[in-house]
N, C-alpha and C positions, 0 to 999 in steps of 0.2 A: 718456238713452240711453248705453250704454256700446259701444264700438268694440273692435274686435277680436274674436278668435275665441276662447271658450273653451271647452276639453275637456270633455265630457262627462264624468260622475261614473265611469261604466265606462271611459273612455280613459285618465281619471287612476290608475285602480287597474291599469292593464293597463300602462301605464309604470311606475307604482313595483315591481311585479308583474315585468318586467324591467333595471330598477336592482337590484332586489334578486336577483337570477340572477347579474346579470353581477357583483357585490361577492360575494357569492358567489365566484363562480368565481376570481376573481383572488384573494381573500383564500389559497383552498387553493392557490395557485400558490407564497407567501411560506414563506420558512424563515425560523424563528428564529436571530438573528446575534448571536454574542455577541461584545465586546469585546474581541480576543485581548492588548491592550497591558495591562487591567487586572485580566484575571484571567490564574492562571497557567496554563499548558499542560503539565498533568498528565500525558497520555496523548501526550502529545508527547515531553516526560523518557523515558518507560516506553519507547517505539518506540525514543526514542536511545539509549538503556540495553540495550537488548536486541541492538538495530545491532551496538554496541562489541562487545556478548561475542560474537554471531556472527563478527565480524570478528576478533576474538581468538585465539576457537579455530579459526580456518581459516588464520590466520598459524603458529598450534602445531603443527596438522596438515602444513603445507606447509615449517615446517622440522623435520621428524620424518622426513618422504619427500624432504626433500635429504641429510638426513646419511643415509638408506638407501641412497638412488639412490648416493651415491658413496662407497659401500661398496659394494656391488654392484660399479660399476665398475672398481673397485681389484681385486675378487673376479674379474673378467671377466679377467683377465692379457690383454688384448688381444685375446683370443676377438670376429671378428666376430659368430658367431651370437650366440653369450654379447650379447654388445652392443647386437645389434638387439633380442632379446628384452630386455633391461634396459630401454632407451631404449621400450618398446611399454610394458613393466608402468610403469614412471613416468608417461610421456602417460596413463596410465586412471585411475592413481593419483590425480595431478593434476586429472585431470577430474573425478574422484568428488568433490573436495576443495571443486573449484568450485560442484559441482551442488549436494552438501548447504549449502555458502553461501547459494548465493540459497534453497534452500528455507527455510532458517532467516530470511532475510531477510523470506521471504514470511509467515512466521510472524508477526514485529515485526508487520506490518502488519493483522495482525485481531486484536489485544489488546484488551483492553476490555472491560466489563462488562455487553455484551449490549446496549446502548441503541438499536442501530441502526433506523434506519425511522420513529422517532417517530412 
């Protein structure tokens, strides 16, 4: 006599039948992780490569529009309107300087060779 309760041959196929769903399911949940300590970080360089020159050329820009701004100023002979309008075209100046920064920034950041989504 054997004790216990065993599954029926349809209960057995209806559990692996859900084992096999739920691995499944969990497997598509895993992303592929790669090593970053043993391989190198290619596209990591390229972002900070690209960082620098953004950063570069918005230091080039920003002292191009200081030695304007105070020529200008110099030009303004103590004119207040002169002044205020100075001090107005530099704050926009400046802003333009900062805006195209980050948008270049934002550029670094979708480099790459299309891989995304695997």
């Amino acid at each position: 006599m054997r004790s216990g309760v065993r599954p029926s041959h349809r209960g057995r196929s209806l559990l692996l039948l859900a084992g096999a769903v739920l691995l499944a399911a969990g497997i598509t949940q895993c992303r592929m992780v790669t090593d970053r300590v043993v391989r190198a970080q290619v596209g990591d360089t390229q972002a900070a490569g690209c960082m620098k020159e953004c950063n570069d050329r918005a230091k080039e820009s920003m002292d191009v529009e200081h030695e304007l701004h105070k020529s200008n100023v110099q030009a303004c002979n103590s004119d207040p309107t002169c002044l205020a309008n100075e001090e107005a075209r530099h704050d926009a100046a400046m802003a333009a300087i900062q805006a195209e920064k980050k948008r270049c920034h934002n550029g670094c950041h979708h480099q790459g060779g299309g891989r995304g989504g695997r």
